[in-house]
C-alpha positions, 0 to 999 in steps of 0.5 A, spaced: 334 574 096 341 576 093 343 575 086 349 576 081 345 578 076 348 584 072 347 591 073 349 597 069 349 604 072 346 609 069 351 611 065 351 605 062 357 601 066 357 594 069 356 594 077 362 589 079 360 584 083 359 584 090 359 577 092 361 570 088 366 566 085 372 569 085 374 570 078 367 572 075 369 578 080 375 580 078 372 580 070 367 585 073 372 589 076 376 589 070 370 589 065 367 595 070 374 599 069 374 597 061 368 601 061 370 607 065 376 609 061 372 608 054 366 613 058 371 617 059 372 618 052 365 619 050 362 625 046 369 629 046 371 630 038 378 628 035 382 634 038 379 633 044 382 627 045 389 629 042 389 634 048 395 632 053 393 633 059 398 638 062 405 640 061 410 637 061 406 630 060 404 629 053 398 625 056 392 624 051 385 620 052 386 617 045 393 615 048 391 611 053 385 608 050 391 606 045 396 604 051 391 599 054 391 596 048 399 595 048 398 593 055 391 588 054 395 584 049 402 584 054 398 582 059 394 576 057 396 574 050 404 575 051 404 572 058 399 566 056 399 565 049 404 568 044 411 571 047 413 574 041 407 577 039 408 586 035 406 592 038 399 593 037 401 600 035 408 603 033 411 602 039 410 598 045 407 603 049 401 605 044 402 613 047 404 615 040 399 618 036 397 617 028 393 623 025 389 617 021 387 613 027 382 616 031 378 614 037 374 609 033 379 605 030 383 605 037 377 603 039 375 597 035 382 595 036 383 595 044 376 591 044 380 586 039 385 585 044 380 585 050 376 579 045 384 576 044 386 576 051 378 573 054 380 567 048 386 566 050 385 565 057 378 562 058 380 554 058 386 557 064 384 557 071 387 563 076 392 559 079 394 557 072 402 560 071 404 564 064 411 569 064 412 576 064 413 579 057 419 584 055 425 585 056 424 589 063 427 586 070 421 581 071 421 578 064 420 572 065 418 571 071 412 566 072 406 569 073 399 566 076 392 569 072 390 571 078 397 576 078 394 579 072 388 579 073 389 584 080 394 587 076 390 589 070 385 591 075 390 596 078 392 599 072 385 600 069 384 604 076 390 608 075 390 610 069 382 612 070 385 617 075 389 620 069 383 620 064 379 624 070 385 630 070 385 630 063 377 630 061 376 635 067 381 639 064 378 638 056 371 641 059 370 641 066 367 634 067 369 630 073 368 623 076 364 616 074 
């Protein structure tokens, strides 16, 4: 007998589902890929998560805990909610850091963004169309929740890598 039960490894993070419906798949990966990155931050101090990654690259952990943050709210409350909705932070990337906020604060934030997000699409279904936010290229371009979804998946997993080199570079640790 199979079953869709939840899992966590042993480091705590959610094994994705490997077989059911698809959305509840696409939010496993996604909630798996949420917990990696805030894995990668766990244990390491203020200055540790201030250290950019390599030359020329400004790129910190903090930073991107606090771009997911940009990019959660982008995704899901810009595209399906309120367009017009600020920055997160001071800008609309979120790398920038601010001596006062540490990873605590982005921390409860981004999970903030993540609550929102899960809110505002919760009553839509994957084929449901929102629009592409910004003032880029594709703003405005009907998207489905699905889209996004894939998206966020591929971004998370992007930005995983990056969190890998950087964490690698702060103290030698590798993988998950």
């Amino acid at each position: 007998m199979t079953t869709n039960a939840p899992q966590t490894l042993p480091d705590g993070r959610p094994v994705p589902l490997m077989t059911g419906e698809e959305r509840p798949m696409l939010e496993s990966w996604l909630d798996f890929h949420r917990a990696t990155l805030e894995l990668k931050c766990a244990g390491l101090d203020d200055t540790q998560l201030r250290l950019a990654s390599a030359e020329p690259s400004a790129l910190t952990l903090l930073g991107l805990v606090q771009h997911v943050a940009e990019v959660e709210r982008n995704w899901f409350q810009r595209a399906f909610g309120e367009a017009g909705l600020p920055p997160v932070f001071e800008e609309e990337t979120g790398y920038r850091l601010s001596p006062g906020r540490g990873l605590d604060e982005a921390l409860t934030v981004w999970r903030r963004e993540i609550a929102c997000g899960r809110e505002v699409c919760a009553g839509l279904s994957l084929d449901d169309v929102g629009r592409i936010p910004g003032g880029g290229s594709m703003n405005g371009l009907e998207v489905s929740l699905r889209w996004v979804y894939v998206h966020m998946i591929e971004e998370y997993a992007r930005h995983n890598g990056h969190a890998d080199i950087v964490r690698e570079r702060i103290d030698g640790v590798t993988g998950a």
